[in-house]
N, C-alpha and C positions, 0 to 999 in steps of 0.2 A: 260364771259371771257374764252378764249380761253390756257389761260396759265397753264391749265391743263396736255396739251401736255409737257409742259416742266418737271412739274412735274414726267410723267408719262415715260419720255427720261432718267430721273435722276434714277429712279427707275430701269431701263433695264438697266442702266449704273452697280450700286449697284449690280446688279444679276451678270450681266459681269462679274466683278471683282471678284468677291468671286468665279464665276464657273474658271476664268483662275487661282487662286491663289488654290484654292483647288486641283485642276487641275496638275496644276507643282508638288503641294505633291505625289500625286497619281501616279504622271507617272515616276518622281523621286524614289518615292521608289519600285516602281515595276521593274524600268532599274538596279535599284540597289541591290536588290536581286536574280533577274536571274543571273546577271556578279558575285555577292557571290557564289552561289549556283554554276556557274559555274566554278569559280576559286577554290573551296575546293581543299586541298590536301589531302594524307591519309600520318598521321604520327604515331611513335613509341607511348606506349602510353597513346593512346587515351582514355579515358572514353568507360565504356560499353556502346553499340550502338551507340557511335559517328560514324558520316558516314565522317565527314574529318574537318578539321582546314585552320583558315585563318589570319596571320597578317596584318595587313593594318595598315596606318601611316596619320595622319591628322588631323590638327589643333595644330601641335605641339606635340600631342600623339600617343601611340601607342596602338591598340586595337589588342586584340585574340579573334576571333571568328570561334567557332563550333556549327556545326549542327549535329543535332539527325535526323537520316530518318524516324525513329515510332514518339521516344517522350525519354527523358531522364527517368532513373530509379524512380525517384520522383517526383515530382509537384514542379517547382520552386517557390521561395516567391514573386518575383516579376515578373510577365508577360505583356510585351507591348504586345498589339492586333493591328493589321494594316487593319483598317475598315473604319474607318469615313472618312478620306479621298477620299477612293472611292464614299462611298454614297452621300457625299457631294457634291459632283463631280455633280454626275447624279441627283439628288436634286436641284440644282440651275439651272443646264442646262434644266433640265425639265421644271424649273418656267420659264427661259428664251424662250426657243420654246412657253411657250405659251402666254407669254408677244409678241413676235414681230410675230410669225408665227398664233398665234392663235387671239388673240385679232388685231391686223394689219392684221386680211389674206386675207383684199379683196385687200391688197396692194402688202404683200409680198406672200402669199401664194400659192394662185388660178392664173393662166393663163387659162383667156377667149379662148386663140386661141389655146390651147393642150385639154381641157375639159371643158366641160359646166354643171360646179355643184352651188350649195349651198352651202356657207361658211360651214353651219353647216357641208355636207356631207366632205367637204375637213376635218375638223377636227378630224370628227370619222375616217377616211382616218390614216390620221396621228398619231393619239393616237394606234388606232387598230394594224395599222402595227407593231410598235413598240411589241406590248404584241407577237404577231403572231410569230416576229419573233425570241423569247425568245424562244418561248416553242417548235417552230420546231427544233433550234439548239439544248435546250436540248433533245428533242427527239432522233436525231442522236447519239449524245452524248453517252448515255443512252443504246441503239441498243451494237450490233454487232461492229459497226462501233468503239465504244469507243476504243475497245482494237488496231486498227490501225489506228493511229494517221494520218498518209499520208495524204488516203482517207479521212479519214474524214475533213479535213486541203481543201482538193483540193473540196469535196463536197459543203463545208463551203464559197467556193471563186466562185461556180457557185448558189451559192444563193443569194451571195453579188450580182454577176453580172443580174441576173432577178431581185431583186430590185431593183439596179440603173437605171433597163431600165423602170421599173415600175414609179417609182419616177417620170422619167423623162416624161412619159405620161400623166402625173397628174396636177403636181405643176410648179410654176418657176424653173427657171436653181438653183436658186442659194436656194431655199426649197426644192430642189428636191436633194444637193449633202448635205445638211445641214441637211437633215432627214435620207439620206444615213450615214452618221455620227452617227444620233442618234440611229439609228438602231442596229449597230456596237456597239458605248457605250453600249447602254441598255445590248447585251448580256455579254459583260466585265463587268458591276459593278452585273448583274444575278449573274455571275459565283460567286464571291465572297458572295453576301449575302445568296441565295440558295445550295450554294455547298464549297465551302473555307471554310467560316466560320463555318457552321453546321458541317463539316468533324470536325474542330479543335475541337467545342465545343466535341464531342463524344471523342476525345483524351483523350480531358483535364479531364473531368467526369472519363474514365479509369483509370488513372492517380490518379483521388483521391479516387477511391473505391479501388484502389489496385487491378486493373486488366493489365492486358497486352493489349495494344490498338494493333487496327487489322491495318497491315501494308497496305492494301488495302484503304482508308481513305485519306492519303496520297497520294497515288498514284493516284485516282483520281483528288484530288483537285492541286494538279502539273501537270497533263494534261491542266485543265482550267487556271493554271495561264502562262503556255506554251499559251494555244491561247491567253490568252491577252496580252501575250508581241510582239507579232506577228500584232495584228491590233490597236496599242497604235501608230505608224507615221503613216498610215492611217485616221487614226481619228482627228488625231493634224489637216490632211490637211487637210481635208473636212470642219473641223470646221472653219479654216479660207477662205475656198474657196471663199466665198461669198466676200473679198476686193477686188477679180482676177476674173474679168470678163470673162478671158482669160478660166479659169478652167467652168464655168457655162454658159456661153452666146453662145456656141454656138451647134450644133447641134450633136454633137458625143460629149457632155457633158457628158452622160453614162460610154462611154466607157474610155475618159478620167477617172476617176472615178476608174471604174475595175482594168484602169494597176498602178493607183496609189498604190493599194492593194497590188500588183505585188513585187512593188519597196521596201514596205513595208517588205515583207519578205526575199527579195536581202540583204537589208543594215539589219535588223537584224539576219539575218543567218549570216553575215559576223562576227558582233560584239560578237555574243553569241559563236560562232567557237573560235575567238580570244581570249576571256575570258575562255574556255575551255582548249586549245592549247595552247597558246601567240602566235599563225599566223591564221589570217583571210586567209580565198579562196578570192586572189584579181577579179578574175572571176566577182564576184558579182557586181563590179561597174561598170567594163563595161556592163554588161546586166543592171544594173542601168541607164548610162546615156543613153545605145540605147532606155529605154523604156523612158525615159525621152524627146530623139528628138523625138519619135512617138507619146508622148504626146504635145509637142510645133506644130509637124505637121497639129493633130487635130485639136487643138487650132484655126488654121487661118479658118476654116471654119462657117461661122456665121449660128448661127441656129434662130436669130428673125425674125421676121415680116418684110418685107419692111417699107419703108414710106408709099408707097403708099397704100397698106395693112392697114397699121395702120390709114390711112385717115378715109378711108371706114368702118370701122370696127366702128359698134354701141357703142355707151358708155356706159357701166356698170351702175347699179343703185348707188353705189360708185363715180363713175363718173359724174353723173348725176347730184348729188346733188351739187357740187364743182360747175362744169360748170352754173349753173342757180345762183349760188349766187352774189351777188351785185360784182361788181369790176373786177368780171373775164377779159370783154375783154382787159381791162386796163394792168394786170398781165399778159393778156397771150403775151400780145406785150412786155413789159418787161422782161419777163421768155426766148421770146423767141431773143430778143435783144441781152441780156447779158448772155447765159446759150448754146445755141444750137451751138453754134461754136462745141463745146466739149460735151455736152449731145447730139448728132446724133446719126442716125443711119450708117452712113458714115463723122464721124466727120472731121470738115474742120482747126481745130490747127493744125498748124507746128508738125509732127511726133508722132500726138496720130491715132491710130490706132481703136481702141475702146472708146465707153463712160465708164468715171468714173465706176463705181463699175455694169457695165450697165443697168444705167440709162438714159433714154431718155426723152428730150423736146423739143419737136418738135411739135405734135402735141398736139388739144385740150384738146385729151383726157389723152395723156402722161402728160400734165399738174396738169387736174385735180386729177388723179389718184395718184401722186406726192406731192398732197399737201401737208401731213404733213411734208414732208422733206423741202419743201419751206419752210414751215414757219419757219420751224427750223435751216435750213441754211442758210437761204438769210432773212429772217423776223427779226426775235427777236435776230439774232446771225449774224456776221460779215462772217462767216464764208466760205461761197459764193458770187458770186464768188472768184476768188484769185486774192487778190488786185494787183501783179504785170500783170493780166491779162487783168483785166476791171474794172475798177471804178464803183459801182450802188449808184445810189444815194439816201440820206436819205429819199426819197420821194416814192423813187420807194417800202425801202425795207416798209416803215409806210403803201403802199398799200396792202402789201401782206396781212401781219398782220389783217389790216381791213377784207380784201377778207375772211382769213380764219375765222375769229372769226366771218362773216357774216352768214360762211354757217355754222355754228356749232352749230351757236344760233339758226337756222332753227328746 
């Protein structure tokens, strides 16, 4: 039985949802303490070492809130920690990359026609990177460079850009801006577990020995959480990149990518200005949408394969296996009946421009290599095509089904 897959659909469903629900916490309260931290005022007053007060009104109440810049003269009774969220964050996402990128990656991973590796080498690929590029950002960090923010900011956005181009010589379009993401996360929830948190803990232990904690502590770990409020839209995008074709599929996917980062710091330099001020530099949205049409530009440029290309091109061992099993020719006439209008490489629907999430079936091999999503949306689920498109009939989709479960039994 083949209905393992669905099982196993259900389960990256479950990881989903908890990485975006975690997710919203994390970037929620992170938007929400930069715009605090930024709207402090300084009043009459204040408690010893208060750095400034804030009224805020919502849900019917009225809250006052101040911030200590070291730490208050005593150890409060009660202290919320703002942790899990993040880890959770980066905890499910991680199980997620390797539920569809890792365990899926001769599907979603590896592209045959940018490099010719081994599943296995794609993963150490992918895993490696990630640690690599923790410990390089924190090494800058860490330098010289810590104490000017700029630089270090502008260092930070030419290492993003050699990765994306990295990425993109490697993996798929759409693995390759999805690991560009996780790269990104990974040093955002670092900063917190290795540096945030550690800084707080050493506070808080001052605090109950009855020392005076060193205002330096601070200061670093508000550098780190400056750069993750900076690549928190960036990362939202990439993470979704993979429904928009448009963002991965084509061949200056990289660079698309880089001025995303761009825009990233336009629209929050704006808000955190505003929150500072009460007036944003309107400046910013215009260099926002100019980098936006340069990205839409990009965009029209296809970076796949031909058809013809993809004729010729040998089929995978992945492929291979799909192709030989019982029922294929059957499915492939079928697949390409009712599917290739709109999964093209040059799709022939009235004003689609691109395949679905780009996706192709077209050829043998696009076929075979597609399996598990056949089965999954045209087999055992209704879900393909769209019924105001093309009708498949119950016959076709019971063939698929057979097809898959033929070769899986294998």
């Amino acid at each position: 039985m083949y209905d393992l897959a669905i099982v196993w659909d259900w389960i990256a469903f479950s990881v989903r949802w908890l990485h975006v629900v975690t997710a919203m916490a994390w970037i929620g309260a992170s938007f929400y303490f930069i715009a605090l931290d930024l709207g402090l005022r300084k009043a009459a007053n204040l408690p010893a070492g208060c750095h400034g007060e804030e009224w805020q009104v919502h849900g019917g109440g009225f809250y006052h809130i101040q911030k200590y810049l070291v730490a208050p003269e005593n150890m409060p009774e009660h202290l919320i920690w703002h942790k899990w969220q993040s880890y959770i964050t980066w905890l499910s996402g991680a199980a997620l990359l390797m539920i569809v990128y890792w365990v899926g990656g001769e599907l979603y991973l590896l592209d045959p026609t940018r490099a010719d590796l081994a599943l296995w080498q794609g993963i150490v690929i992918s895993g490696g990177s990630l640690a690599v590029g923790w410990l390089l950002y924190d090494a800058l960090c860490r330098s010289k460079l810590g104490d000017s923010p700029t630089p270090l900011m502008l260092l930070l956005f030419v290492i993003l850009v050699v990765m994306a181009w990295g990425y993109n010589q490697i993996f798929t379009g759409r693995a390759a801006l999805l690991h560009l993401g996780a790269f990104t996360a990974t040093i955002m929830t670092a900063n917190v577990f290795f540096i945030i948190m550690p800084n707080q803990r050493i506070v808080v232990k001052d605090l109950k020995q009855g020392r005076t904690p060193d205002a330096k502590y601070g200061k670093i770990a508000k550098l780190r959480s400056t750069h993750n409020n900076y690549l928190t839209l960036p990362v939202i995008f990439l993470m979704l990149s993979n429904h928009y074709p448009l963002s991965f599929g084509t061949e200056y996917a990289w660079i698309i990518a880089s001025l995303i980062f761009l825009t990233g710091v336009t629209i929050r330099h704006y808000f955190n200005t505003l929150h500072a001020t009460g007036a944003g530099p309107h400046w910013t949205w215009g260099v926002t949408v100019l980098l936006m049409l340069v990205i839409a530009w990009l965009s029209t440029v296809p970076g796949h394969e031909t058809w013809e290309e993809a004729e010729t091109r040998p089929l995978t061992s992945y492929e291979q296996r799909f192709a030989a099993a019982q029922g294929f020719a059957e499915v492939y006439d079928t697949v390409v009946g009712n599917c290739s209008m709109c999964h093209a490489r040059e799709p022939v629907w009235e004003n689609m421009q691109w395949a679905p999430k780009g996706v192709y079936l077209e050829t043998e091999a696009d076929v075979a290599r597609q399996a598990s999503q056949i089965y999954l949306q045209a087999g055992v689920s209704h879900a393909m095509p769209p019924p105001n498109a093309i009708r498949m009939e119950p016959e076709a989709r019971a063939a698929i089904v057979a097809w898959v479960r033929d070769a899986r039994a294998d």
